[in-house]
N, C-alpha and C positions, 0 to 999 in steps of 0.2 A: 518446760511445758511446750508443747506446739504450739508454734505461734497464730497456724493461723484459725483458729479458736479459740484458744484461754487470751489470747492479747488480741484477738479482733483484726489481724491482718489476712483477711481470706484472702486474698491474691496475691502477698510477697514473696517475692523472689530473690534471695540474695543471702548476706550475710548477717546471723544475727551473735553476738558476745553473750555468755550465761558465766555467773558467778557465785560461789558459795562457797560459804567456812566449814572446816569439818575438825574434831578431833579425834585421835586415836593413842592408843597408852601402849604400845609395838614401836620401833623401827619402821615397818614393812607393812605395805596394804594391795590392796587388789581392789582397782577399783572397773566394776562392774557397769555394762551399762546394756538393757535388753534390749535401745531402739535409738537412734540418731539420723535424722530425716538433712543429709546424704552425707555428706562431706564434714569431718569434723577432728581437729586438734585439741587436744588437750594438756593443760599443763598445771602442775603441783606451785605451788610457790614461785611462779615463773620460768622453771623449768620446763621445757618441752616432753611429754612420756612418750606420746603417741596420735598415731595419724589411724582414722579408718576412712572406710567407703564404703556404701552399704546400705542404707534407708534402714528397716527395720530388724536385721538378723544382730544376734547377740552377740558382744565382744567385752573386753577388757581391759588392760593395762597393767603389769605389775608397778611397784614404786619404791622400791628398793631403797634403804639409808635414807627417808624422807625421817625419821624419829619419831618420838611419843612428843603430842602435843597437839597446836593447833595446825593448821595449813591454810592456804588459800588454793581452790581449784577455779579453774576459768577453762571453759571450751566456747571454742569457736565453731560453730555450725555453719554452712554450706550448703542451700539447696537450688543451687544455681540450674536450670535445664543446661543439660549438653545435649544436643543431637547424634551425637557420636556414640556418647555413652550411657543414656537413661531414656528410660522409655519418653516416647514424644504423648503427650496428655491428649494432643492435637489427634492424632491418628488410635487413642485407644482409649476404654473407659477406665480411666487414671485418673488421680488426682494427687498433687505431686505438694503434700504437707512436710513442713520445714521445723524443723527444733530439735529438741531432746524430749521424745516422742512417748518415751515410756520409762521406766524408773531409773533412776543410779543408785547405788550401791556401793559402801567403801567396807569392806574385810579387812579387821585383820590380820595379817599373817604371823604365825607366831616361830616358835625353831624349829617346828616341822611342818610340813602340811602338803597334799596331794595338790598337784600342779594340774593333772591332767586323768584322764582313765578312761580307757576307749573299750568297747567289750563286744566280741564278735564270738558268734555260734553257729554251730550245724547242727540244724533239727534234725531227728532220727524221720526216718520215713514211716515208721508210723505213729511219729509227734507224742513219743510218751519219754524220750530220754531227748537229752543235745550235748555236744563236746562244748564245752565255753571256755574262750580263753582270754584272760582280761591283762592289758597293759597298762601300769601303774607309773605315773612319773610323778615322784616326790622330792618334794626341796628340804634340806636341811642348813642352817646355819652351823653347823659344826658335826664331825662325824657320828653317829650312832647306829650302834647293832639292836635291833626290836623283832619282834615277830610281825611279820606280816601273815593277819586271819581275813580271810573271802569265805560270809556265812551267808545260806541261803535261806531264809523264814528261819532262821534261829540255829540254824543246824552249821556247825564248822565243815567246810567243802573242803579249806587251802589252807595252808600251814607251810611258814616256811621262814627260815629266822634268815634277816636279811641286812645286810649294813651299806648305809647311806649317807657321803659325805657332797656336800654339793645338790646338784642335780643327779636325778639317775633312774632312769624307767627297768620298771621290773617284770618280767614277764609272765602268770602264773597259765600254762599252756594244759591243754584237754582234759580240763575240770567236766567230768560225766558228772552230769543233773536226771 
């Protein structure tokens, strides 16, 4: 929670420790977080995953060989002012709230599952078609051959049988909509 609201610290500045059990019946989680008020470490069982910076834009962590069961997660939050590097409250109408500011979220991940998918188009000039071409990066824990389908309101666009062992983005290029 933000602290300086749900725990009554409207003017702190510094560092505060959050902690919580979670379980999952996977290996492998992704754990999600849509908002950390600035600076924050996170760590699985004591393990270190991951570092952001960032106040309220969305980020994540994979957790790779963490196993099914319980865990302990503990982040360290940071909303120390820098003048160097975060807006100054002083010269703007800012307000400069510190904690885990908006949800977390721990995913599954199971022996496949899409890492990433970016999706860029060129509208037609007169906005009734576009070229779309979508970048798919999928994880596997062991190799497999599947169809990859791209369906738009129901309809199959993309088709295209694809094998994936590891990491491995896939390209499906000027899909006409």
């Amino acid at each position: 929670a933000c602290w300086n609201t749900t725990l009554g610290l409207f003017r702190y500045e510094g560092v505060a420790w959050y902690r919580t059990d979670f379980s999952i019946s996977s290996d492998d989680a992704y754990i999600n977080f849509e908002g950390v008020c600035h600076e924050c470490d996170v760590y699985i069982d004591g393990k270190h995953i991951g570092y952001h910076y960032g106040g309220l834009t969305e980020f994540g962590f994979e957790a790779f060989g963490i196993g099914s069961g319980n865990h302990e997660m503990v982040v360290r939050v940071d909303n120390t002012l820098d003048m160097e590097t975060t807006i100054p409250h002083s010269c703007s109408d800012w307000y400069n709230y510190g904690g885990i500011c908006r949800s977390v979220s721990v995913i599954e991940i199971g022996e496949c599952s899409i890492r990433d998918m970016v999706i860029k188009y060129d509208l037609d000039v007169d906005k009734k078609s576009a070229a779309v071409n979508v970048a798919t990066t999928i994880y596997t824990k062991k190799s497999i051959t599947d169809t990859l389908k791209i369906s738009v309101d129901g309809t199959c666009v993309y088709e295209k049988e694809i094998t994936v062992d590891g990491v491995c983005t896939h390209l499906a290029e000027n899909i006409v909509l």
